[in-house]
C-alpha positions in Angstrom: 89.5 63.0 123.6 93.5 63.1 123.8 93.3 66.5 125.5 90.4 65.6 128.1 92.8 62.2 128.6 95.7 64.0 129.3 94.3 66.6 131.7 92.9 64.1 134.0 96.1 62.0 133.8 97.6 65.3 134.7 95.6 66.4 137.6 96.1 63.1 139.2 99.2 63.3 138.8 99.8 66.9 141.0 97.1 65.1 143.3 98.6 61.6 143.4 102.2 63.2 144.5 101.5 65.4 147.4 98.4 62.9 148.6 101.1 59.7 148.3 103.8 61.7 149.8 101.8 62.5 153.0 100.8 59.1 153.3 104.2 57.6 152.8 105.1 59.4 156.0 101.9 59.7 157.9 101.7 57.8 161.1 100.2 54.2 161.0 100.5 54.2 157.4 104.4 54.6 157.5 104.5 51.1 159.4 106.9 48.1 158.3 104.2 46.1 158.9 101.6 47.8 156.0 102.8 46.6 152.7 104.5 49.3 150.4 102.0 48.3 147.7 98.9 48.9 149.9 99.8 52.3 150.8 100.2 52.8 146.9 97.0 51.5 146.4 95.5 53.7 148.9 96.9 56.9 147.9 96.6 56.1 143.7 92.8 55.2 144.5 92.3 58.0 146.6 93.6 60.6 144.0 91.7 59.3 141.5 88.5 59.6 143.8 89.7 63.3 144.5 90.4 64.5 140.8 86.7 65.9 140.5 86.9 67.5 144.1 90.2 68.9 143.6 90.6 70.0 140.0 90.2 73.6 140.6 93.1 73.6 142.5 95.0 71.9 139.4 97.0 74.7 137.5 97.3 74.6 133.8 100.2 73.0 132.5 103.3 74.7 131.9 104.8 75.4 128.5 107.7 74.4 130.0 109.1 70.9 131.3 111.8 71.9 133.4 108.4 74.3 135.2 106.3 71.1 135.1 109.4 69.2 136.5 109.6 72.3 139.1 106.2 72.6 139.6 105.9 68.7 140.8 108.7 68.7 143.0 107.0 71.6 144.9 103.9 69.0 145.2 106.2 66.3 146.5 107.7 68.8 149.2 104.4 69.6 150.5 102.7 65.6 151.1 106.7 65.4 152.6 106.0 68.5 155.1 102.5 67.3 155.7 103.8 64.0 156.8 106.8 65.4 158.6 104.4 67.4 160.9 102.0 64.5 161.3 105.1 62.6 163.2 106.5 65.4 164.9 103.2 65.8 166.6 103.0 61.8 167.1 106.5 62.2 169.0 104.9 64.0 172.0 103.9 60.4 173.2 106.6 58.6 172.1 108.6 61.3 174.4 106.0 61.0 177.3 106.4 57.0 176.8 110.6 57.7 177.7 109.7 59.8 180.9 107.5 57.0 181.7 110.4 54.4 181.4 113.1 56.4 182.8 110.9 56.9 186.2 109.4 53.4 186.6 112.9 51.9 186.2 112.4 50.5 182.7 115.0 52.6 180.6 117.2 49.9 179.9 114.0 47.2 178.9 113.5 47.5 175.7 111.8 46.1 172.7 111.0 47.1 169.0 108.4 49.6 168.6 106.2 49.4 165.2 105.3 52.5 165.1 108.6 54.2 165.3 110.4 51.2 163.9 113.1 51.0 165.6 113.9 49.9 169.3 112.5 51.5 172.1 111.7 51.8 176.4 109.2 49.3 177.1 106.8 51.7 178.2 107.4 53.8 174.8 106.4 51.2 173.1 103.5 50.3 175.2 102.0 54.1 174.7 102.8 54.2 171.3 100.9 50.7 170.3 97.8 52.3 172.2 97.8 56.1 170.7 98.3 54.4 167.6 94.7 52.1 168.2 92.8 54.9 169.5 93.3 57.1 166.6 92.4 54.7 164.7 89.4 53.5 166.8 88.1 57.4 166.9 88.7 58.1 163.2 91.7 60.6 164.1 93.3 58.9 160.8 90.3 60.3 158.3 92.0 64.2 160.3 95.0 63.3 158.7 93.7 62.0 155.4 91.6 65.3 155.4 94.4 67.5 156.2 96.2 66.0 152.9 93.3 67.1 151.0 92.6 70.3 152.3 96.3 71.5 152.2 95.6 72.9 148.7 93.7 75.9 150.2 96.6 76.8 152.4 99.4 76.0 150.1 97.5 76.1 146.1 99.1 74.2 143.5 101.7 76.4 140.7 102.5 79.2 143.7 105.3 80.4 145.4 107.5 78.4 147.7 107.0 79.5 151.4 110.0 78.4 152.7 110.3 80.5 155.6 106.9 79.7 156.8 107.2 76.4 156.5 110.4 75.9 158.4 109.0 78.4 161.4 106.2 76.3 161.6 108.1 73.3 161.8 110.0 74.6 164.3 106.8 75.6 166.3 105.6 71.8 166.0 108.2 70.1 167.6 108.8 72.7 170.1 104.9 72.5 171.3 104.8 68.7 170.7 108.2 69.0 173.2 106.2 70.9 175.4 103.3 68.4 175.5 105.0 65.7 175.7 106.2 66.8 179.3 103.4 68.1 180.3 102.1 64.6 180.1 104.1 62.8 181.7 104.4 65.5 184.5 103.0 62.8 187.2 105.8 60.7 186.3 108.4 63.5 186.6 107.0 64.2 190.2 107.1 61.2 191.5 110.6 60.5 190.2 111.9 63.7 192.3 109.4 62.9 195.3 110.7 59.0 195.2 114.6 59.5 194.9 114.4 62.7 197.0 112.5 60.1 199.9 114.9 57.6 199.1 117.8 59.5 199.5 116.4 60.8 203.3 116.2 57.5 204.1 119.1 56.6 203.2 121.1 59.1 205.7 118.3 57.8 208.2 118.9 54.2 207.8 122.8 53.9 206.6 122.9 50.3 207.3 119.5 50.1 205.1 120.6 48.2 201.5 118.5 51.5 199.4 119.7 50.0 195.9 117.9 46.4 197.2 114.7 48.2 198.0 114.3 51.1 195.6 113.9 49.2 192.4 111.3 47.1 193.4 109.3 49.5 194.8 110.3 52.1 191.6 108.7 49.7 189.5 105.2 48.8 191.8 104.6 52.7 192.4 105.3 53.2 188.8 103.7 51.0 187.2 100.5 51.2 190.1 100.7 55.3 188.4 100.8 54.4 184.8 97.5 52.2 185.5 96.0 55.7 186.8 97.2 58.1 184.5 97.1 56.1 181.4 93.8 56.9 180.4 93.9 60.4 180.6 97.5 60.2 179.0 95.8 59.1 176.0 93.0 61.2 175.7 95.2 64.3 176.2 97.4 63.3 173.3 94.4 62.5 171.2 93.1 66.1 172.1 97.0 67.4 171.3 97.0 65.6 167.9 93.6 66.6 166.8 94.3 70.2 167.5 97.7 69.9 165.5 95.9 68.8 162.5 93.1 71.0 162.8 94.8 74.4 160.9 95.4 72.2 157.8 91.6 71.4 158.1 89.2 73.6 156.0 
């Protein structure tokens, strides 16, 4: 009975710190606003739901303590790298959201941002609140929880450190979620160079013509009036972005 008691307190252990360490740092669940001790109750009841599913992947325990101690640090760095990615690909809107801003004249409005905690462009802000309700409206959030789980057939419990694959892949993240996160906000970009380029004309047309007076306003009706279009189909595209992102951690 004391051995069967101490391998299940020792499989939830491996499970509970790689499952809690993604979940400290996944997005949504990372919020100020979500108590420390929910997301502790989350992840501890979740790990003890998983033990059955996941106790193949449990190695034996090593005659060592120091290899234990090793051996559970390794699980901590991979629930840190799983919830590392998770926000790197959750910063492709937060970076759409400051094209947004800087091209409807809003860069220097801004406001606290849950999500990111810390302040942020209006329209940053705005974005993020929203991708943050849809994924949890379209159960992206049960992707990420999966991705957790199913990170033991990509990286299994006891093995080698894969250092270099890890930090490549990092580096391929936040270069795409770059990428994205322009490509989004593309309609924005266009119309800043098609607005200040018109501006500008006008300006050499009209030189007793105040331009400072009348650009701002109208900045902020056209860019605003394009946000109302585009903002839709901003959303869905990150949703499709993030959902492909989480889909090679998925078995």
């Amino acid at each position: 009975m004391q051995e069967l008691l101490f391998s299940e307190i020792y499989k939830f252990a491996f499970i509970f710190l790689r499952f809690g360490a993604a979940m400290m740092l996944m997005p949504g669940y990372s919020s100020a606003y979500i108590n420390i001790r929910f997301r502790l109750s989350i992840a501890f009841m979740t790990s003890i739901i998983l033990i059955p599913f996941l106790s193949e992947y449990i190695p034996a325990p090593a005659q060592t303590m120091s290899e234990n101690i090793r051996i559970m640090l390794f699980e901590i760095t991979y629930g840190v790298f799983l919830g590392i990615i998770m926000q790197f690909l959750y910063f492709a809107i937060s970076l759409c959201g400051n094209f947004v801003g800087q091209s409807t004249g809003f860069a220097n409005a801004q406001m606290f941002d849950p999500t990111s905690q810390n302040q942020s462009i209006v329209s940053e802000t705005f974005l993020s609140i929203i991708a943050m309700t849809v994924i949890f409206m379209t159960d992206l959030h049960h992707l990420m929880l999966s991705a957790a789980i199913d990170s033991y057939n990509i990286w299994p419990a006891a093995n080698t450190f894969p250092t270099e694959d890890m930090t490549q892949y990092l580096t391929t993240v936040v270069n795409k979620s770059f990428i994205v996160g322009f490509q989004i906000a593309s309609p924005f970009i266009v119309f800043t160079l098609v607005f200040y380029t018109g501006m500008g004309l006008l300006s050499r047309l009209m030189p007793q013509l105040n331009i400072f007076f009348l650009s701002l306003p109208l900045q902020i009706y056209l860019g605003l009036g394009l946000l109302l279009i585009t903002c839709p189909l901003i959303i869905m595209w990150f949703c499709h972005y993030y959902e492909d992102g989480l889909m090679p951690f998925i078995r």
